[in-house]
TORSE-266167 format. One line per field, with one value per atom (N, C-alpha, C): residue in three letters; residue number from 0; x, z, y; chain. Coordinates in pm, 1 decimal, padded with zeros to 6 digits, m for minus. Example, Ala and Ser with C-alpha at 12.3 -4.5 7.8 and 13.67 -1.06 7.14 Angstrom:
2
rest = [ALA,ALA,ALA,SER,SER,SER]
nr = [0,0,0,1,1,1]
u = [01319.0,01230.0,01320.0,01285.0,01367.0,01290.0]
w = [00780.0,00780.0,00780.0,00708.0,00714.0,00787.0]
v = [m00569.0,m00450.0,m00330.0,m00225.0,m00106.0,00003.0]
kette = [A,A,A,A,A,A]
! end
This chain:
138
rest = [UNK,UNK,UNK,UNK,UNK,UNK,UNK,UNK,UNK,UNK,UNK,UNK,UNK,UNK,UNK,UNK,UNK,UNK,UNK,UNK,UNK,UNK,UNK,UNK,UNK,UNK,UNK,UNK,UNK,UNK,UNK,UNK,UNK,UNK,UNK,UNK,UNK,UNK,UNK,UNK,UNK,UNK,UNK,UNK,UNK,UNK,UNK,UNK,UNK,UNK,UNK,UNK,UNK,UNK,UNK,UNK,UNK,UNK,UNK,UNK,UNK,UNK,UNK,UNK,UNK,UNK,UNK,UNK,UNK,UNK,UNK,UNK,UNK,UNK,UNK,UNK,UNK,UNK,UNK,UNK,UNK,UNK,UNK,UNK,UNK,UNK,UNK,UNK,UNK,UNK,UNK,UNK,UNK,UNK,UNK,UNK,UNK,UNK,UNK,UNK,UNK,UNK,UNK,UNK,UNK,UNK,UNK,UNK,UNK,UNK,UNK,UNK,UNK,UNK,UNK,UNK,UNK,UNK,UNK,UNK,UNK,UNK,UNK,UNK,UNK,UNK,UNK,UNK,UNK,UNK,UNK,UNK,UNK,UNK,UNK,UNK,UNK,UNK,UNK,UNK,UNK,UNK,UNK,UNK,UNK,UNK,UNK,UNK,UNK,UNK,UNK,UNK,UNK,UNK,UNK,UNK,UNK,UNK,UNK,UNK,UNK,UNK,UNK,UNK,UNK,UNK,UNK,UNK,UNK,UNK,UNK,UNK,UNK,UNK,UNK,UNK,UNK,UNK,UNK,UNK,UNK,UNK,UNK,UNK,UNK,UNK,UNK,UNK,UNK,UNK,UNK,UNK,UNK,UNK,UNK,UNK,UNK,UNK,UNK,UNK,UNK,UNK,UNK,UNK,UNK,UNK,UNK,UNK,UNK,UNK,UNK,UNK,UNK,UNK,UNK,UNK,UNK,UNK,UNK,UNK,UNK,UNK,UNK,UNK,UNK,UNK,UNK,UNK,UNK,UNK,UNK,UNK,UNK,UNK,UNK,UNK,UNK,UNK,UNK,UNK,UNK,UNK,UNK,UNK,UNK,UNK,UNK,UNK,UNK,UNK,UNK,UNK,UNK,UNK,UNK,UNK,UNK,UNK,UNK,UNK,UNK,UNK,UNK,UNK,UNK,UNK,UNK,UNK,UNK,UNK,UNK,UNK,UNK,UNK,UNK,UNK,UNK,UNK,UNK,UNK,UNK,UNK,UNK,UNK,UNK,UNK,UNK,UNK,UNK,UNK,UNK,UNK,UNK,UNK,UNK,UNK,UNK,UNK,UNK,UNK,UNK,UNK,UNK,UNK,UNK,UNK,UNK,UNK,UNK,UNK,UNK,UNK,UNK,UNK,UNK,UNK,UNK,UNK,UNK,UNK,UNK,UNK,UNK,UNK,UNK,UNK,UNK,UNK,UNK,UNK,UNK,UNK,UNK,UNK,UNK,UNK,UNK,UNK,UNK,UNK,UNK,UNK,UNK,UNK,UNK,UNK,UNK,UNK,UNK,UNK,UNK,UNK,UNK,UNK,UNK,UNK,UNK,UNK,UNK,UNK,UNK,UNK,UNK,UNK,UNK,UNK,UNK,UNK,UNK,UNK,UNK,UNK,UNK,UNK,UNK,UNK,UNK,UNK,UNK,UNK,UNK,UNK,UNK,UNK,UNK,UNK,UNK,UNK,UNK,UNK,UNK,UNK,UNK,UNK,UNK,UNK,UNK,UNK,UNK,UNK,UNK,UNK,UNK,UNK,UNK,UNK,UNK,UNK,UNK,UNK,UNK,UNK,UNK,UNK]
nr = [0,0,0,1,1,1,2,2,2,3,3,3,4,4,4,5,5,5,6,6,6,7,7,7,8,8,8,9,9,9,10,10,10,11,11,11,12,12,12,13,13,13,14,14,14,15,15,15,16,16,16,17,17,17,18,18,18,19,19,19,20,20,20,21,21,21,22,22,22,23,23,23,24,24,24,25,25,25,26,26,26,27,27,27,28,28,28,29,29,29,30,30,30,31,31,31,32,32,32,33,33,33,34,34,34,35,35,35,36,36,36,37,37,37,38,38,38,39,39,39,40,40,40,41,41,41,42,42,42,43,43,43,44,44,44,45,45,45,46,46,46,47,47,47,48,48,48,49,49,49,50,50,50,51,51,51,52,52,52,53,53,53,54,54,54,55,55,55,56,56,56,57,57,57,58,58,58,59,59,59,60,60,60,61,61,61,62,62,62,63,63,63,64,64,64,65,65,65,66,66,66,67,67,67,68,68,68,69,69,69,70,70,70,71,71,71,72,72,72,73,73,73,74,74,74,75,75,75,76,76,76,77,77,77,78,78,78,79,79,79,80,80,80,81,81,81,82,82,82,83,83,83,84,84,84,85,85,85,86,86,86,87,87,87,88,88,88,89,89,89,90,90,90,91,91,91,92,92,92,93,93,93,94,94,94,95,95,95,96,96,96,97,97,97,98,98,98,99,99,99,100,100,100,101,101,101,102,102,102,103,103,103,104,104,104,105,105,105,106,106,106,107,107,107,108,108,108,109,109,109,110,110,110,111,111,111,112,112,112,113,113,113,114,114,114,115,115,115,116,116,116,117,117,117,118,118,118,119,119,119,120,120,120,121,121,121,122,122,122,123,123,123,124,124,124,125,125,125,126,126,126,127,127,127,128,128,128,129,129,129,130,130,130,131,131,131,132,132,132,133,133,133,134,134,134,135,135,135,136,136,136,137,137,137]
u = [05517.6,05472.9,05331.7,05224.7,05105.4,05066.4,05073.7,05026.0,04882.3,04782.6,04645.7,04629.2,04539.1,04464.5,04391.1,04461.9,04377.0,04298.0,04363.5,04245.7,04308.8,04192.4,04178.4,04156.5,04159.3,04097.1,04016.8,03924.1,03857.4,03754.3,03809.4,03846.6,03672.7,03582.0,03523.3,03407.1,03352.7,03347.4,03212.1,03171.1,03061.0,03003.8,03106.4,03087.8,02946.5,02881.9,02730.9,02655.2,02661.2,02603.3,02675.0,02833.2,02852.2,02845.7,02833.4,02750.1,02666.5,02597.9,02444.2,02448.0,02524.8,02549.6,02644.3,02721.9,02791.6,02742.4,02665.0,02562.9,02488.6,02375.9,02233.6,02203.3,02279.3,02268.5,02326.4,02485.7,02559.1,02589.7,02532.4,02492.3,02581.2,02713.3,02822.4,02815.2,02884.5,02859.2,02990.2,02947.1,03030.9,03153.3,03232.4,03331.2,03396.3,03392.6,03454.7,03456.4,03417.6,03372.0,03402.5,03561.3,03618.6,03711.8,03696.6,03791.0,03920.5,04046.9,04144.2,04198.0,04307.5,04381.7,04205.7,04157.4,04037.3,03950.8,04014.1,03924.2,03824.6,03775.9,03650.9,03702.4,03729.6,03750.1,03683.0,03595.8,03486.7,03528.4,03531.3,03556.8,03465.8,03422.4,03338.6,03398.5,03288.8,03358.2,03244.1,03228.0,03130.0,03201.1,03004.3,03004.0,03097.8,03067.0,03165.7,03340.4,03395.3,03523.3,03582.1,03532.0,03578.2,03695.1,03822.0,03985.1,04003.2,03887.5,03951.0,03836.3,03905.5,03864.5,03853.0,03760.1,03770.0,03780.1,03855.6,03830.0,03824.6,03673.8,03612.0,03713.2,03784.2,03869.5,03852.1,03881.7,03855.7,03973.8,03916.8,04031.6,04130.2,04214.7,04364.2,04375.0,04399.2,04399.0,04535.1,04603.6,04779.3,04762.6,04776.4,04745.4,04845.2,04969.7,05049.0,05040.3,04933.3,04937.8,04858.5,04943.4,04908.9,04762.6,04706.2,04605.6,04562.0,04681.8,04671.3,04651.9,04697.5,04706.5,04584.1,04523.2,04395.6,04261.5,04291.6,04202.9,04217.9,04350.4,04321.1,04273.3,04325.9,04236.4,04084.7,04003.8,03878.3,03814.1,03899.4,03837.6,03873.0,03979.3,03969.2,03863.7,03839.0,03709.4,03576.3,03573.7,03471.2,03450.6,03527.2,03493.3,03531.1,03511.6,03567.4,03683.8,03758.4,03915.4,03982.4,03955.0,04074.0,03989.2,04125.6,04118.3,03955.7,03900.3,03795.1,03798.1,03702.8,03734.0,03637.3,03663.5,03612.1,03571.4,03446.6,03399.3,03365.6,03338.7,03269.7,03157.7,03092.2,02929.6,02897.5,02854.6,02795.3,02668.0,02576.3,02510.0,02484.3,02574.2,02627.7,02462.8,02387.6,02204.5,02169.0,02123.5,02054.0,02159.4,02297.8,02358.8,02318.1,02323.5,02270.7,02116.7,02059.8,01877.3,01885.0,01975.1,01991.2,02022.0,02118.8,02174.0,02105.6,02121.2,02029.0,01896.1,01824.0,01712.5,01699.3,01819.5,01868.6,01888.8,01875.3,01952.7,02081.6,02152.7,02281.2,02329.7,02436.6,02412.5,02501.7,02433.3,02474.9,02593.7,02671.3,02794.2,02794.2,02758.6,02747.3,02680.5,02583.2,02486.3,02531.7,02490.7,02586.7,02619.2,02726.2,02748.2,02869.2,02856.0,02985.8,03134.2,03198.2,03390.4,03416.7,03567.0,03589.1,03733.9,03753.2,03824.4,03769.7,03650.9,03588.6,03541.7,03457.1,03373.0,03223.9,03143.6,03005.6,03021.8,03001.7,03026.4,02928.4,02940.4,02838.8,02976.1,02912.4,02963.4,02851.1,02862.9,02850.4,02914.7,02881.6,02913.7,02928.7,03003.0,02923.8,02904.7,02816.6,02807.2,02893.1,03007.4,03139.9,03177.9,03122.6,03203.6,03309.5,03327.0,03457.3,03341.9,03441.9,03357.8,03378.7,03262.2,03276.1,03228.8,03273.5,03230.2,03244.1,03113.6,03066.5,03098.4,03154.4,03170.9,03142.5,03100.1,03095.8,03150.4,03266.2,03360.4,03222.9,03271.5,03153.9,03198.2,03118.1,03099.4,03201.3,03262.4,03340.5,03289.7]
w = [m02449.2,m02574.9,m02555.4,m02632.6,m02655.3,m02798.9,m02772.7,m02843.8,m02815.0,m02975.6,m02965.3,m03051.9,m03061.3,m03199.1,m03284.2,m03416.6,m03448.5,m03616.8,m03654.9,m03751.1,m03727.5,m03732.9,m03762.7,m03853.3,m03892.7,m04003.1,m03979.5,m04042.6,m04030.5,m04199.8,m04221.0,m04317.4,m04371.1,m04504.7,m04531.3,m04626.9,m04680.3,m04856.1,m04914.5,m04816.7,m04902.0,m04850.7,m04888.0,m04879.1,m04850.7,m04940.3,m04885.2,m04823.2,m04760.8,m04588.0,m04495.5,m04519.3,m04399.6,m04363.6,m04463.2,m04439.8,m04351.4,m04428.8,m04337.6,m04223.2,m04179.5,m04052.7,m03966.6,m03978.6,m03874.9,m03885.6,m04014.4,m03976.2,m03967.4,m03994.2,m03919.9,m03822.4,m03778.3,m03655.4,m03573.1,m03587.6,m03439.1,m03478.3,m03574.8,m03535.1,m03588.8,m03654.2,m03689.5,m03796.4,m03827.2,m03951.3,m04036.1,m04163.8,m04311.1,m04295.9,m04279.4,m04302.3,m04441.6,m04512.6,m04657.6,m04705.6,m04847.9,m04952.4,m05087.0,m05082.2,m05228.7,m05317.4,m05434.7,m05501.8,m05484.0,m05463.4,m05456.9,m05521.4,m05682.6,m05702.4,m05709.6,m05753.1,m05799.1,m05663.7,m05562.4,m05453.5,m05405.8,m05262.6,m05232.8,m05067.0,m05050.1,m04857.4,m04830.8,m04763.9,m04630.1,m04562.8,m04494.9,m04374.5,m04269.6,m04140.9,m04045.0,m03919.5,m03853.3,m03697.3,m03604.1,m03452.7,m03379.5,m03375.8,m03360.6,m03388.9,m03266.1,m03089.9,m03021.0,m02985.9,m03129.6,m03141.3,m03307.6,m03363.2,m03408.5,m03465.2,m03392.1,m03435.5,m03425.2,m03455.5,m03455.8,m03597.6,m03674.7,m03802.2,m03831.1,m03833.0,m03885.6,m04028.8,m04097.0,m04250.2,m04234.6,m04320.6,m04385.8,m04516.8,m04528.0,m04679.0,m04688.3,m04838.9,m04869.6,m04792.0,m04781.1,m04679.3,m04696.2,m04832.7,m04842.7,m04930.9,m04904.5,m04959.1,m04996.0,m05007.9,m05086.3,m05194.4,m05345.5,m05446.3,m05529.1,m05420.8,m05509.9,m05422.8,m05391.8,m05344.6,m05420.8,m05416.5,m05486.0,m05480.0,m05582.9,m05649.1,m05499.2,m05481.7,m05391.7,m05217.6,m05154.2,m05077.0,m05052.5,m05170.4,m05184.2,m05139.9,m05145.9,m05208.9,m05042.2,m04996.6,m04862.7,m04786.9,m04754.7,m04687.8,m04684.9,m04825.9,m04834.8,m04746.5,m04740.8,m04706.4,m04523.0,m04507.7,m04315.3,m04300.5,m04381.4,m04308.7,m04309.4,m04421.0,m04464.1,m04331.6,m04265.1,m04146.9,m04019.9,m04026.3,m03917.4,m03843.0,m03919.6,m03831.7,m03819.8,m03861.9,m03846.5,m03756.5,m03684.3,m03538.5,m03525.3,m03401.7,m03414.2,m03349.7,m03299.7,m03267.2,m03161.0,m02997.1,m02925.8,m02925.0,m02909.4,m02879.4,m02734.0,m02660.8,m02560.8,m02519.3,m02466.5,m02431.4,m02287.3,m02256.5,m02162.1,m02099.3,m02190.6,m02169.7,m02206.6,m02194.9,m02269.9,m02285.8,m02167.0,m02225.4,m02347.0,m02341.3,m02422.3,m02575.2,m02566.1,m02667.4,m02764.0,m02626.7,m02709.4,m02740.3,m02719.5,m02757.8,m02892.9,m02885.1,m03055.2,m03120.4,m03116.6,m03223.4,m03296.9,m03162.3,m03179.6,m03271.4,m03245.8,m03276.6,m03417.5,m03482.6,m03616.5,m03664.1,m03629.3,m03709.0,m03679.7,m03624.8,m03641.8,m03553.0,m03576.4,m03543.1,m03410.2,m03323.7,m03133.1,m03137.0,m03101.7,m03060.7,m02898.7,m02841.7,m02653.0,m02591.8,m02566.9,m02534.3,m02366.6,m02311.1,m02198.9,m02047.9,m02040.3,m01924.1,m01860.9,m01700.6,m01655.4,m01648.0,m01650.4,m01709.7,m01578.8,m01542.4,m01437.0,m01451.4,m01547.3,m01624.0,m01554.0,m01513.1,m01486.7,m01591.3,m01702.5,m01785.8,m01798.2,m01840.7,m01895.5,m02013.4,m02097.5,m02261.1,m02355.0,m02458.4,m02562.4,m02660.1,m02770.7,m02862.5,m02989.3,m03101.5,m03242.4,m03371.9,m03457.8,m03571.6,m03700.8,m03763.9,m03854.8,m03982.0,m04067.0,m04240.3,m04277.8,m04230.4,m04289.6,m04245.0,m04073.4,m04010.0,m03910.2,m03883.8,m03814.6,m03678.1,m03550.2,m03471.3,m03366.1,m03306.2,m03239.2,m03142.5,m03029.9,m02886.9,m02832.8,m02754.7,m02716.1,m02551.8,m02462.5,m02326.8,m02217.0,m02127.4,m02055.1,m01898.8,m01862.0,m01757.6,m01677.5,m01551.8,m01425.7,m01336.7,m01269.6,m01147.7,m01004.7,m00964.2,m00848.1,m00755.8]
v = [12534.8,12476.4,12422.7,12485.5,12417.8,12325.3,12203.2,12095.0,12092.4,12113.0,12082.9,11952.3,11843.6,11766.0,11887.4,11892.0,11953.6,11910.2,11767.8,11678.7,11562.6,11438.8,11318.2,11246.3,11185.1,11116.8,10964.8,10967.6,10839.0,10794.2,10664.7,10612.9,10564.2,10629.8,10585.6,10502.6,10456.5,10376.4,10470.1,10528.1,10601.1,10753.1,10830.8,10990.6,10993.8,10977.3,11065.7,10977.5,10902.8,10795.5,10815.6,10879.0,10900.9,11061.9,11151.5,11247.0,11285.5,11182.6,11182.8,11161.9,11049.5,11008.8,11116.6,11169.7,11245.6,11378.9,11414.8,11551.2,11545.4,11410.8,11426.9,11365.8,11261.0,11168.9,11244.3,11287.1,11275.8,11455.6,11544.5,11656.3,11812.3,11720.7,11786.1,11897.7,11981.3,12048.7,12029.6,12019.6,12006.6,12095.9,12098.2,12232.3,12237.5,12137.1,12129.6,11999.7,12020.9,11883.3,11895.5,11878.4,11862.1,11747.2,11733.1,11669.0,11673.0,11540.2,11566.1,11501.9,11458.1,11375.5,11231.1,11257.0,11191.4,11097.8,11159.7,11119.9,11195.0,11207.4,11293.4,11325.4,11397.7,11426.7,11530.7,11527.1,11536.6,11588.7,11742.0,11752.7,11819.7,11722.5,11754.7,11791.6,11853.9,11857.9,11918.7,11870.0,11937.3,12134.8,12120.1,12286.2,12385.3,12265.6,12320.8,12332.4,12235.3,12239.1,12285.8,12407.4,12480.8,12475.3,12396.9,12392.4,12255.2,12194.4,12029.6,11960.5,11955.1,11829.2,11703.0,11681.4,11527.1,11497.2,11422.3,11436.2,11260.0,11282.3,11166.5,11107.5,10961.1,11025.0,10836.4,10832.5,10694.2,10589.3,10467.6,10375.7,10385.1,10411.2,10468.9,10591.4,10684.6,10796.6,10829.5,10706.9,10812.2,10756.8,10855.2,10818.8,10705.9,10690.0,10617.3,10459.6,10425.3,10316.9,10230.4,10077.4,09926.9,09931.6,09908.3,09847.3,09739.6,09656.6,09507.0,09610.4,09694.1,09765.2,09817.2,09919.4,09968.3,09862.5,09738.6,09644.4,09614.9,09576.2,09564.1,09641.4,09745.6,09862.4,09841.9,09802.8,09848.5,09738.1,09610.7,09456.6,09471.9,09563.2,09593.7,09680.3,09751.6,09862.1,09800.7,09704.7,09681.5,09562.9,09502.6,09410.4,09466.5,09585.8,09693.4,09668.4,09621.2,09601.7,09765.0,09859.9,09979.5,10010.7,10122.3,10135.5,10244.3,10266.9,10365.5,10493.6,10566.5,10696.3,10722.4,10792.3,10821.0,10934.4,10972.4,11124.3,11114.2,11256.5,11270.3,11348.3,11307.7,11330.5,11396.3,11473.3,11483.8,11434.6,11335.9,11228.8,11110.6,11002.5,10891.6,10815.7,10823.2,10785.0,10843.0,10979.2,11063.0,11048.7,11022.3,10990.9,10862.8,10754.4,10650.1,10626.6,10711.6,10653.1,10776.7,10881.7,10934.8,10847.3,10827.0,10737.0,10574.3,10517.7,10366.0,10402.9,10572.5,10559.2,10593.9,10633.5,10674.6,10514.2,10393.4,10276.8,10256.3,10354.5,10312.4,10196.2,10064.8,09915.2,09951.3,09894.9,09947.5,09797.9,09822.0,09774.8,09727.8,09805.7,09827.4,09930.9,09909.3,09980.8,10030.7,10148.5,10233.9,10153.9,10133.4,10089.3,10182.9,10160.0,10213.4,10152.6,10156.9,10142.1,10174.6,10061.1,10042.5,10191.4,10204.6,10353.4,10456.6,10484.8,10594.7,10695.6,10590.5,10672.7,10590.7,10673.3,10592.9,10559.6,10441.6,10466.5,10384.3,10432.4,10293.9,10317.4,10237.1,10208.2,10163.9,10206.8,10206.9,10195.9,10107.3,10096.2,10219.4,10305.8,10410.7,10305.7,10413.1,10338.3,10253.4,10300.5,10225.1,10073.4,10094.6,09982.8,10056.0,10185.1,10227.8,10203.5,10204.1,10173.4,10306.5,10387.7,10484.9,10496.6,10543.9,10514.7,10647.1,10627.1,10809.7,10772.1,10842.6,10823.0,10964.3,10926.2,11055.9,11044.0,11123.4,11100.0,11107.3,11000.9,11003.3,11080.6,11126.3,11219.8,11139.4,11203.7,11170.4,11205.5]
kette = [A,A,A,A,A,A,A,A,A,A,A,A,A,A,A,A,A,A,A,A,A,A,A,A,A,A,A,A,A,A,A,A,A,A,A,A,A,A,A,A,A,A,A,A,A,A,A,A,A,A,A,A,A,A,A,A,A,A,A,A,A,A,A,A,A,A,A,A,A,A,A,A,A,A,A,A,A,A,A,A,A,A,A,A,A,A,A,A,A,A,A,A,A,A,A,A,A,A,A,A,A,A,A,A,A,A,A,A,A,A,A,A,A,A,A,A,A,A,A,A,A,A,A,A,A,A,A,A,A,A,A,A,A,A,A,A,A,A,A,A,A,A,A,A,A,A,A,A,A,A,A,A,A,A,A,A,A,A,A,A,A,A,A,A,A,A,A,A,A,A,A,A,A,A,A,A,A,A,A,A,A,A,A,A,A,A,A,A,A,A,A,A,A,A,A,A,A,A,A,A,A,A,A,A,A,A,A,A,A,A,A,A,A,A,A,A,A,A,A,A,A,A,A,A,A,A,A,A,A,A,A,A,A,A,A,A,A,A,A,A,A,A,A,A,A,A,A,A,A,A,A,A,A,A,A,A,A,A,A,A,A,A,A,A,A,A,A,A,A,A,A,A,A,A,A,A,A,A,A,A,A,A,A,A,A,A,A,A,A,A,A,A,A,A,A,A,A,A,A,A,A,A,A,A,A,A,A,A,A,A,A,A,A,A,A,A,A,A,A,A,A,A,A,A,A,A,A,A,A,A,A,A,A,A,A,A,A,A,A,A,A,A,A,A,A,A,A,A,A,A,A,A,A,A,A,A,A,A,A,A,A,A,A,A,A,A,A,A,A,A,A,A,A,A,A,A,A,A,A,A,A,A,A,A,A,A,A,A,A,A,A,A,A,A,A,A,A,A,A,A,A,A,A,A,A,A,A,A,A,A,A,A,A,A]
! end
């Protein structure tokens, strides 16, 4: 049995900033951008993982949820409490002087992890918080 990831989701308040941000900062391409049930989902992904999606989708995306629910959701993202998302890099430097140099708000700038990775960390448009790491050399 082969188990792959093959979409994520990550939760966000303004479709076209975070656009911008995961295809012009961190490099991704659009794979699909349509209406659903009166929402908007986004879907990106790096160009070298082909079978893995990310869909951009508003902080709660099930249409039958509370007004009071909705309202919460928007007030955790909006203080970046939902959980965030790790990518990986093969140069956790050259990662972070892209990004930082785009604006985007540096969280932790690259250090080594007693884990055995290099990593930073960043804020997106939203507030989700994303951390780029690159396994170290043994």
């Amino acid at each position: 049995m082969d188990i792959k990831l093959s979409t994520c989701f990550i939760a966000v308040d303004d479709h076209d900033k975070a656009i911008a941000f995961y295809r012009d900062v961190l490099g991704f391409e659009v794979r699909n951008d349509v209406g659903f049930e009166g929402m908007r989902w986004v879907t990106v992904g790096a160009p070298s993982q082909p079978d893995v999606d990310i869909v951009l989708e508003p902080p709660l995306a099930n249409p039958n949820a509370s007004p009071a629910d909705k309202e919460a959701m928007a007030e955790l993202l909006a203080k970046g409490q939902l959980r965030g998302v790790i990518f990986r890099t093969d140069d956790c430097d050259a990662t972070f002087e892209r990004i930082s140099a785009a604006g985007a708000e540096v969280l932790q700038e690259p250090i080594d992890q007693p884990y055995g990775v290099r990593d930073c960390a960043f804020r997106d448009p939203s507030g989700n918080m994303l951390r780029f790491n690159q396994p170290r050399k043994r």
